[in-house]
Structures are given as C-alpha cells and as structure tokens.
C-alpha positions as CSV (number, residue, x, y, z in Angstrom):
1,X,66.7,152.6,92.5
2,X,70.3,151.6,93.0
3,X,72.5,154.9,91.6
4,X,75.7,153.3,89.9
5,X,78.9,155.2,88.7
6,X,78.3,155.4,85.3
7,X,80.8,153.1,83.4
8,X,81.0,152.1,79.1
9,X,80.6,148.5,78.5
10,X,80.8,147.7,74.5
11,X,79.0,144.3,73.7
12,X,82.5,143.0,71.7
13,X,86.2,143.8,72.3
14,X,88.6,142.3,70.1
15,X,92.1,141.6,71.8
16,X,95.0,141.9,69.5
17,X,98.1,141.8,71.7
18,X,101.8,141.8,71.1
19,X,102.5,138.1,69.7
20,X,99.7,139.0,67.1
21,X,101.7,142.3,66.1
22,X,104.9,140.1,65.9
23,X,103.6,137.8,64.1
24,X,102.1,140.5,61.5
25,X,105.5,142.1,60.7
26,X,107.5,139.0,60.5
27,X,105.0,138.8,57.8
28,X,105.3,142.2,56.4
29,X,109.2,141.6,56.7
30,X,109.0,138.1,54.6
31,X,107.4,140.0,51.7
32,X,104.8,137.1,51.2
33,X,101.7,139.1,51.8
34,X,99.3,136.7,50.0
35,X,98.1,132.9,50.9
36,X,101.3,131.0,52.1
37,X,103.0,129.2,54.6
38,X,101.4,131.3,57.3
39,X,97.7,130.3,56.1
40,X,98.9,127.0,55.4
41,X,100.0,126.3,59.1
42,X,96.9,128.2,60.0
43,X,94.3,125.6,58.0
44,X,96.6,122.8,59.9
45,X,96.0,124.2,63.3
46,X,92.4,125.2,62.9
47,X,91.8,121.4,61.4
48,X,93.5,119.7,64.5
49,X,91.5,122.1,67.1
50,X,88.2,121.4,65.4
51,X,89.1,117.7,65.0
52,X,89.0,117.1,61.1
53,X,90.9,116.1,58.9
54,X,91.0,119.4,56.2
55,X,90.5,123.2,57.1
56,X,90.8,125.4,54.0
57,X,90.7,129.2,55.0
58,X,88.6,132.2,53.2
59,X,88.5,135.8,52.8
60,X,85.6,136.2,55.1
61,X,82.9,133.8,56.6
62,X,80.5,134.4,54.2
63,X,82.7,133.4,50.7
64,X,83.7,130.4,53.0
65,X,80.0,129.2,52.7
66,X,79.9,130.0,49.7
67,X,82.7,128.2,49.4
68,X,81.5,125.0,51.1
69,X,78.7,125.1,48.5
70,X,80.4,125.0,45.9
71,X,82.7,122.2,46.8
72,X,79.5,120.1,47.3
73,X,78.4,121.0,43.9
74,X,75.1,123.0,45.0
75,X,73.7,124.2,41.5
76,X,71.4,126.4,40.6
77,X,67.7,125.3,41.1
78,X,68.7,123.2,44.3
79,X,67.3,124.0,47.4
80,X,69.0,124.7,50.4
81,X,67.0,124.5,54.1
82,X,67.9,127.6,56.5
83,X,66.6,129.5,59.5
84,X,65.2,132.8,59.1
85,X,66.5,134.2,62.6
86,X,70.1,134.5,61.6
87,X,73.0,136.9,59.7
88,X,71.2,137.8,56.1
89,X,75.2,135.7,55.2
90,X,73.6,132.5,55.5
91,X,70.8,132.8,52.9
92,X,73.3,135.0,50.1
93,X,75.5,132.3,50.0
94,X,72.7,130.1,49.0
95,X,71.7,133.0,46.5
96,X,75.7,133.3,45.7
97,X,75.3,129.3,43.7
98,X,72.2,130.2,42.8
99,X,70.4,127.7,44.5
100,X,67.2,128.4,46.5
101,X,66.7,129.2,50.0
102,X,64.1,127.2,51.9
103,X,63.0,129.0,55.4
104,X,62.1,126.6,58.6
105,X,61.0,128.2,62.0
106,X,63.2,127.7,65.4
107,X,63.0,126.2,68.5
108,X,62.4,128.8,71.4
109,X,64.9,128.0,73.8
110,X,68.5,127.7,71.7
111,X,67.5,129.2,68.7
112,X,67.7,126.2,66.4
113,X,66.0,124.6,63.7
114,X,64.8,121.1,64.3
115,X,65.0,118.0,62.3
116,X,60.9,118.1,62.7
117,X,60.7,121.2,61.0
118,X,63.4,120.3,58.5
119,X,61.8,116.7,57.4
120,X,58.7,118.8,57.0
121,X,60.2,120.8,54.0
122,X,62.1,118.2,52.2
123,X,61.2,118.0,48.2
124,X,62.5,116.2,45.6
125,X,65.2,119.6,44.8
126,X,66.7,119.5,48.5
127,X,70.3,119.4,48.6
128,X,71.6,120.6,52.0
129,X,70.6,121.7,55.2
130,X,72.5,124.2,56.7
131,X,71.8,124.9,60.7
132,X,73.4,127.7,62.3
133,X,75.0,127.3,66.2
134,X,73.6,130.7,66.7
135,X,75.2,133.1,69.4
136,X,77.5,129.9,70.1
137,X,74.9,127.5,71.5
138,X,75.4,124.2,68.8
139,X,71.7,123.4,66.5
140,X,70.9,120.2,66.6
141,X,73.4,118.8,64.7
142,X,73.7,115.0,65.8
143,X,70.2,114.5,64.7
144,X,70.1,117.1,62.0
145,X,73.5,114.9,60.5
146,X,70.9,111.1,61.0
147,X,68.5,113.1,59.0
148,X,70.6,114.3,56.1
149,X,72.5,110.7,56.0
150,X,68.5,109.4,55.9
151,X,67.7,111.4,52.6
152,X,71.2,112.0,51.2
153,X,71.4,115.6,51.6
154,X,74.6,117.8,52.5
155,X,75.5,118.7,55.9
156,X,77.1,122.4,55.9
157,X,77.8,123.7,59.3
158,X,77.2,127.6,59.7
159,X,79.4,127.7,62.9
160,X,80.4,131.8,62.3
161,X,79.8,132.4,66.1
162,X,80.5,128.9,67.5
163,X,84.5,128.6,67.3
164,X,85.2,125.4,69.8
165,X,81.3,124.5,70.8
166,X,80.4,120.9,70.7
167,X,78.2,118.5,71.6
168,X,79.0,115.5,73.6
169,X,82.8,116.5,73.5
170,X,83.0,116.8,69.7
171,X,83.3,120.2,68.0
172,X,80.9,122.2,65.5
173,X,82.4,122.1,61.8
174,X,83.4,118.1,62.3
175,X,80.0,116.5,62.2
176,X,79.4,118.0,58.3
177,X,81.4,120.4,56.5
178,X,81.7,123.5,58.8
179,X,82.1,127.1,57.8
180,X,83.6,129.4,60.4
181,X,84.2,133.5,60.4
182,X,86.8,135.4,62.0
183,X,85.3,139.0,62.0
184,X,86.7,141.1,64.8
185,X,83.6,140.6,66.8
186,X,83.8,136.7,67.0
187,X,85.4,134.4,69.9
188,X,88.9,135.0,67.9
189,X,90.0,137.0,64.5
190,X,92.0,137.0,62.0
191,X,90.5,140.9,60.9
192,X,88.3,139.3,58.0
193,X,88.8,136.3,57.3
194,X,86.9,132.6,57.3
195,X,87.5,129.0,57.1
196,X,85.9,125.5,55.5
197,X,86.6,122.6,58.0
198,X,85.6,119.0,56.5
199,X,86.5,115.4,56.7
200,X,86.1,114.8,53.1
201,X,89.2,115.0,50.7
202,X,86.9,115.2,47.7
203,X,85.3,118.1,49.3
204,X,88.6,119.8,50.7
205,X,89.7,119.7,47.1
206,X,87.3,121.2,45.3
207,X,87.0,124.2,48.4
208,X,90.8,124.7,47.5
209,X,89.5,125.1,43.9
210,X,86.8,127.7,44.5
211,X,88.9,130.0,46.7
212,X,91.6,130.2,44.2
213,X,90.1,131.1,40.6
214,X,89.1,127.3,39.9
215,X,93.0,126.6,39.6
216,X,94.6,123.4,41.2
217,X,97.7,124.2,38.6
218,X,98.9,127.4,38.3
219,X,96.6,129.1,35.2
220,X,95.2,125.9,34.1
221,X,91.2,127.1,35.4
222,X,89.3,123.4,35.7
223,X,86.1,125.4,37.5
224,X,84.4,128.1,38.3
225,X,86.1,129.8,41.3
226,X,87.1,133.3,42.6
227,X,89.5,135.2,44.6
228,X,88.4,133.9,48.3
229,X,92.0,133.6,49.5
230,X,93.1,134.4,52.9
231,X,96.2,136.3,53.2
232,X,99.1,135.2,55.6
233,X,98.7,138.8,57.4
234,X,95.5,137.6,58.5
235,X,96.4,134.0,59.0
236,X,99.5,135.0,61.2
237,X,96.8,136.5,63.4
238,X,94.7,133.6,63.3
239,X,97.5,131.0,64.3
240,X,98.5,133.6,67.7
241,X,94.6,134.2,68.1
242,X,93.8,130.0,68.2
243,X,96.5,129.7,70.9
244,X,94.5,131.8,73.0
245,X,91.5,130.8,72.3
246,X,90.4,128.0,74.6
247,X,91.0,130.6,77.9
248,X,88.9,133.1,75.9
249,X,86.4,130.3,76.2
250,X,86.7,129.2,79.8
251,X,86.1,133.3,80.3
252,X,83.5,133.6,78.1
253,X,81.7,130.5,79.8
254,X,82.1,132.1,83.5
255,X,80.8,135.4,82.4
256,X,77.9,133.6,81.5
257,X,77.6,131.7,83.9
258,X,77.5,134.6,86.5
259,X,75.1,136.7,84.7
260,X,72.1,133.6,84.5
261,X,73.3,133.3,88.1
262,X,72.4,136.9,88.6
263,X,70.0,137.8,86.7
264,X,66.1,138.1,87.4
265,X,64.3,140.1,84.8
266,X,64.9,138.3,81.4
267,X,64.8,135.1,80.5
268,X,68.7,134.2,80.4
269,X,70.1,131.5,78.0
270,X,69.4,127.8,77.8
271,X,72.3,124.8,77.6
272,X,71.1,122.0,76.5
273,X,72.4,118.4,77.6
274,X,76.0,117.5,76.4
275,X,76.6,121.3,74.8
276,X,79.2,123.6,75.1
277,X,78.0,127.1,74.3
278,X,80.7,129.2,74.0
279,X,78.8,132.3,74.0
280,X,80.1,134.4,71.1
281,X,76.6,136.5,72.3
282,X,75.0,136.3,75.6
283,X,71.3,136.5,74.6
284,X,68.4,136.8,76.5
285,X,64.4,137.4,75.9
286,X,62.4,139.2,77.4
287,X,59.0,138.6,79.1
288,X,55.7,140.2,78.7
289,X,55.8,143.7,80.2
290,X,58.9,144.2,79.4
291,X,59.5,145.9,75.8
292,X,62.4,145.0,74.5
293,X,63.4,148.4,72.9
294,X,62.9,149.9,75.4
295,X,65.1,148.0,77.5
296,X,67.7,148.2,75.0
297,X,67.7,151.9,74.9
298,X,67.7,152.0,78.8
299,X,71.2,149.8,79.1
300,X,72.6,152.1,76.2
301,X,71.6,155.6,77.9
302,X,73.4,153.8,81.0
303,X,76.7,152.2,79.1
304,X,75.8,149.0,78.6
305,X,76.4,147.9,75.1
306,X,73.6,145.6,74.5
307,X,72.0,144.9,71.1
308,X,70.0,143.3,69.0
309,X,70.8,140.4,66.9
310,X,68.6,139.8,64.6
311,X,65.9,142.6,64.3
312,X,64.6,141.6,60.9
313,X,64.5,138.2,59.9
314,X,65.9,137.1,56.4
315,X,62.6,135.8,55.7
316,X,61.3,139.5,55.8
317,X,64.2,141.4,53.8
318,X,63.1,143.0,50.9
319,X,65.6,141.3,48.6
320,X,63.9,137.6,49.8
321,X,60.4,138.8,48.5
322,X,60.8,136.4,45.5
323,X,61.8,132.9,47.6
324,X,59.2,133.7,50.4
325,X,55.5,132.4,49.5
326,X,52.4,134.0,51.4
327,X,51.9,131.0,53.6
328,X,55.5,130.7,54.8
329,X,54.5,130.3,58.8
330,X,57.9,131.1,61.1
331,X,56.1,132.0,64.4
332,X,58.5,131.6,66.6
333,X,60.9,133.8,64.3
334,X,58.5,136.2,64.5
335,X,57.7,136.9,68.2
336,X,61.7,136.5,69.1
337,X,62.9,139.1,66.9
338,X,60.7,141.8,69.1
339,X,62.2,139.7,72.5
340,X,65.6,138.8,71.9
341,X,68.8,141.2,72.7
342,X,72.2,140.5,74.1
343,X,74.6,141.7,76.3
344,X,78.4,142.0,76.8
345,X,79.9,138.8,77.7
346,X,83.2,139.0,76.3
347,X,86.5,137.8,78.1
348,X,87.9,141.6,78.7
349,X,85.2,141.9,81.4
350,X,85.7,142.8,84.6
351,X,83.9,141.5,88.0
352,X,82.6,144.9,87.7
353,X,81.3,144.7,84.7
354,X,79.6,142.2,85.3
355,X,77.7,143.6,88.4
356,X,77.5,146.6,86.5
357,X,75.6,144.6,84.0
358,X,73.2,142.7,86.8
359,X,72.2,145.5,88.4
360,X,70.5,147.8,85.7
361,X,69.4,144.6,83.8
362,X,67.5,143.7,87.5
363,X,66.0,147.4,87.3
364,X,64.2,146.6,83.7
C-alpha cells in the first residue's frame, strides 16, 4: 500500500472573499438591511444568467419551492410527482401547500426520474412534477417539460444543486419554473437564501406575493403568504458570488474530470449527451465487494471528506408513513442509498488534492 502524508480534505468549502465583505458593509452602512435594491439587482442578475425573464429571491431553497407552489396555485389534495432519492426539502414543500407527494423510482446512472416512470403515476389529482438535477447532473427535463405540456401539469424545477447546468446550452430553472438554493455548501451562496426563476409574469407575480405576507400594496394582504424575503446582506453576497461563478464552474468541471480520469474502484459519474453537470457533488457507487460504509469510514480516518448523500430515502422517513402505500416499488432507490457516496470536488482543490483523493479511493 502506497503510504501518503496525511492531509484534511472537507467535501465543501465555501469562498467568501473580500468584494463579498465589501459589499456586506456597504450594506450594513446603508442601513437597509431587509429586501431592497441589493436583492432587487440580485433577482435581475440571477434572471439574465439563467436566461428568464423573472427571478424572485427567498429566504432559503426550500420556502422558494414552497414558494413556486404556491404561485402555481398547488392546493391541498393535489398531487405532486417526486423522487425519493433526494433532500427530505423536496417532499415538505409539497407537504408545506398541503398537497400530496407522489414517489417515482430513478434511473441508475444520473439519478433522475423518467418521464416513463412519471406517465406511469399520473391520476386525475396530478398537478406538477417536480424533477430534481441532483448533485448538478440536469433530470430529464426536455422530455419531462413534452410530458407535462401533454397532460397540463406544472413544471417546477428543483435545481438546489444545479446553479448554471443545462441541457443543450440552455440552463436548469428556464425550461419550467426553477427553484434554486444558496446554502453555503452549494456552487455559490448567499449564507441562506433561495430563488424562483420563471418565464411567466402571472407566476412571478403571485411568487412576489407569497414571499411577502400575500401583500402586492403595502398592508393590503390579497393571499395567503409569509415572511420568505431575502435580505440585501445576503443578496449583496449573491450578486459578488454570481460574478464568480462561471470559473467556479469550469473548476468544478476539471476536478471532475480528473478524478473519472483517475479513478478505478467505483463506478464514477455519468454525463449524458448535451449536459452540463456542474457537479455541486461528485458522486460515485460502488460495486459489489465493496461496502460502501466502509469505504466511507476508510477516506474519513484518512482525511478525505467524503459523504453520503442521501442515506435514507424520503420515501422511508418516518414522517412519510402516511403518503407511502405498502406496494410503493422504488428499487433502484433502494439499492443506491447503500452504494452511493461522494467526494470533494470543489474549486479550492489543489492538484494535490486531487491525487490525494485518487490514490486512497484506488486502495478501496
């Protein structure tokens, strides 16, 4: 066995430089701490990167889908199709409109739901379908968009980890109504906060609505709607953190790209034709013989930072018992969670790192 100076690699690292801190206490100095000109300029720039026409930004990902969901008018009693190998966010912002959360298996190689397994499930109460670009590769969303324009169903866009993927040169969040996070582990961040991309005006207005109490004039309430505003502190971060985004990108992308290169053991992530993963987790699964928590536990005793996203599906969390029925059948679901983990990948890496990396996945 190759012996290696022992390093500490953590699988995210935020960068927060000196325009970000600038930009923070210009805000601080202005005294306008709460949604302003700073989150305004922040929806604009955010809307012309993803290529849409409206970007209205959130507290956090998860009230933006809730968000999204409510602009769309998703009522209680509605269903809503999902996967089950994803952040629990997804399915309690179903739960959050009190519609119904209906759970369809994925496709081995990126993670996706299908439009097969989606047509499959359709009923008479579906109102949206809501595919996740997991770990930054996009779902299927060209086809999954024909499908909901074939039975009138709502496209909303869980692109939390996908910040500038696309498929065939156009960007998640543009092809139905997208909903992004900006949690300090993703591809850029704002601290907390989230965002509602959509080419819809309709839609854009009644987002603006939900965010902020239901009010479109100041104390005149015309729906239900909550405190989901984005403040400029974190908005100032997200306009200095977009900037930098697209070399975040190109380094995330040649990480990656020198780790499948490398690597032997583990089955290392698919691409599919005409998409642009942007790797907000590099994940790979492993094969038979190797156990997967094991592994894990070897790359941490060693300073590798690699972890497990998702262990437990939503399908199998004990708040779901009452939407799951005994015949629910999510097979692939349920071998990947004991296979899948991932590993560093960020753009703070070094060529080391990455070596570092190789070499004690290649000893698993």
């Amino acid at each position: 066995m190759q012996i290696l100076t022992k390093r500490k690699i953590d699988i995210s690292k935020p960068e927060i430089g000196d325009e970000e801190k600038q930009a923070v206490m210009e805000v601080l100095d202005s005294g306008m701490l709460v949604q302003g000109e700073k989150v305004k300029q922040f929806e604009e720039d955010f809307a012309d990167y993803c290529g849409v026409d409206h970007a209205i930004a959130t507290s956090n990902g998860t009230t933006a889908l809730s968000v999204a969901l409510m602009a769309h008018d998703i009522h209680a009693g509605d269903e809503v199709i999902i996967p089950s190998f994803t952040f629990m966010a997804t399915a309690t912002s179903v739960l959050s409109v009190g519609a119904i959360p209906v759970f369809v298996d994925i496709e081995p190689d990126t993670f996706s739901i299908t439009p097969d397994a989606i047509e499959a499930v359709i009923t008479d109460k579906t109102r949206a379908v809501m595919p996740v670009h997991l770990y930054g590769h996009p779902a299927y969303v060209k086809e999954i968009a024909e499908l909901c324009k074939k039975y009138n169903l709502v496209l909303i866009e869980d692109s939390a980890q996908a910040h500038g993927a696309a498929v065939d040169g156009k960007r998640v969040g543009s092809f139905g109504t997208g909903c992004f996070s900006f949690y300090p582990s993703k591809n850029m961040t704002t601290g907390e906060g989230g965002i509602v991309t959509t080419n819809d005006e309709t839609v854009a207005a009644k987002a603006r609505m939900a965010r902020n109490h239901g009010m479109n004039t100041r104390y005149l309430h015309e729906s239900i709607g909550f405190n989901y505003r984005m403040t400029n502190i974190s908005a100032a971060i997200g306009i200095e953190q977009l900037k930098k985004l697209p070399r975040w990108t190109q380094q995330r992308i040649a990480n990656a790209s020198y780790l499948s290169e490398n690597i032997k053991t583990v089955k290392v992530p698919t691409v599919r034709d005409g998409c642009e993963h942007v790797f907000h987790q590099y994940t790979v699964v492993t094969p038979d013989g190797i156990n997967r928590d094991d592994a894990v536990q070897y790359l941490n005793d060693n300073g590798i930072g690699a972890r497990v996203y998702y262990p437990t599906p939503i399908h199998m969390q004990p708040i779901m018992t009452a939407f799951v029925s005994d015949d629910l059948d999510l097979p692939v679901t349920e071998d990947l969670r004991h296979r899948v983990f991932s590993l560093p990948v960020h753009p703070a890496l070094k060529q080391a790192d990455l070596e570092y990396i190789v070499a004690y996945v290649n000893q698993l």
